[in-house]
C-alpha positions as CSV (number, residue, x, y, z in Angstrom):
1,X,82.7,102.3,98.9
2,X,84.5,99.5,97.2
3,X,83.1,96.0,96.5
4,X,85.2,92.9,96.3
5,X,84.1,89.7,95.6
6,X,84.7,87.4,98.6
7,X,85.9,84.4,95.7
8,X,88.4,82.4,98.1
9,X,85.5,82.8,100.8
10,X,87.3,84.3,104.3
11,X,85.8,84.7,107.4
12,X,85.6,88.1,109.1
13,X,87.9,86.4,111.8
14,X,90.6,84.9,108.5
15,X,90.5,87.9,107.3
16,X,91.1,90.2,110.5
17,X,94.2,87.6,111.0
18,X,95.2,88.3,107.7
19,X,95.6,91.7,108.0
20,X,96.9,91.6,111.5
21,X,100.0,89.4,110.8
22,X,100.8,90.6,106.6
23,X,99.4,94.2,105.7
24,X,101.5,96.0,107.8
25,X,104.6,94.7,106.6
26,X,103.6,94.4,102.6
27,X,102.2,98.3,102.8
28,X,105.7,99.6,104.6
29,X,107.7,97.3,102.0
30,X,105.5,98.7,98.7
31,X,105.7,102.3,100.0
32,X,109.2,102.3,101.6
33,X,107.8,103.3,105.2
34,X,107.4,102.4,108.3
35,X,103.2,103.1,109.5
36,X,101.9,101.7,112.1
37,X,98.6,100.3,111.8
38,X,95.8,98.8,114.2
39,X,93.1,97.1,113.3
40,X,90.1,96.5,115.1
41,X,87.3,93.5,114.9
42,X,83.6,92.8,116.3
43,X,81.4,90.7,114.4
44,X,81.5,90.9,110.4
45,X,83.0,94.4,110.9
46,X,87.3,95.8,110.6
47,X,88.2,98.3,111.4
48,X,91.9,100.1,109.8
49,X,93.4,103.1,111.4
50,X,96.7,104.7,111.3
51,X,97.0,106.4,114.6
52,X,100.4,107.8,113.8
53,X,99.1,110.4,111.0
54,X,95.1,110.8,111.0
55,X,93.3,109.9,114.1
56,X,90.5,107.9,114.2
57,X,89.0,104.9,112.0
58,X,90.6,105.2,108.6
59,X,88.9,102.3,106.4
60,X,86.2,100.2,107.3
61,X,85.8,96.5,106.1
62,X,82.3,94.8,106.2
63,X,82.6,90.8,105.6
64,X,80.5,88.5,104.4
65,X,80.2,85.5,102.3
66,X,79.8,86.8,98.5
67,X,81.7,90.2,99.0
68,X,84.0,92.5,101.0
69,X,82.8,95.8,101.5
70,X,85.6,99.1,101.8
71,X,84.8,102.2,103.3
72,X,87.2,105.0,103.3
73,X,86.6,106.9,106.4
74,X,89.5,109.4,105.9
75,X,89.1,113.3,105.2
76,X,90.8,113.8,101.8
77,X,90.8,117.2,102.4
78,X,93.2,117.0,105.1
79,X,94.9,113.8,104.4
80,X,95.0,111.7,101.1
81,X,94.2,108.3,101.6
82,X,93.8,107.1,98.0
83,X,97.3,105.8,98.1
84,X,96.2,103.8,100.8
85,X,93.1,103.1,100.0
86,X,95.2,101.4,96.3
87,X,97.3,99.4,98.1
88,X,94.4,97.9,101.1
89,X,92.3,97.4,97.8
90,X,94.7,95.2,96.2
91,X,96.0,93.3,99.2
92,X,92.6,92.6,99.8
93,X,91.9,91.7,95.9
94,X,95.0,89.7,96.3
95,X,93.7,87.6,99.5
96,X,90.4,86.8,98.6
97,X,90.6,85.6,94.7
């Protein structure tokens, strides 16, 4: 799990929009590809998946008002989400200071 200070204070909604209309574009541009990704949202609580090459919930983001929490979900034995797990960790770095 990875811990981000929530410094620019978003809302689980801000945030969820945030992702939703710029992290699918900035992760295709930074990694020269063309994912699909869907995101999910109830409560404090997104959900990241990339239904197009490991099925099922991929990252999960827990919101609140001091910090952003990052689960990664994904089976590194099978796929390796580190790469993805970088670049979610910095948009979301990038977003929130």
């Amino acid at each position: 799990m990875t811990t981000i200070k929530n410094v620019h204070p978003l809302s689980p909604e801000e945030l969820y929009h945030i992702l939703k209309n710029d992290f699918t574009d900035e992760i295709n541009s930074k990694l020269s590809s063309s994912l699909s990704v869907e995101f999910a949202h109830v409560y404090n609580v997104i959900n990241v998946s990339f239904p197009e090459i490991i099925e099922g919930t991929v990252f999960t983001i827990i919101v609140n008002e001091n910090e952003i929490e990052l689960s990664n979900n994904g089976d590194n034995s099978e796929y390796n989400t580190d790469l993805l797990d970088q670049q979610l960790i910095a948009f979301l770095n990038e977003k929130s200071s």
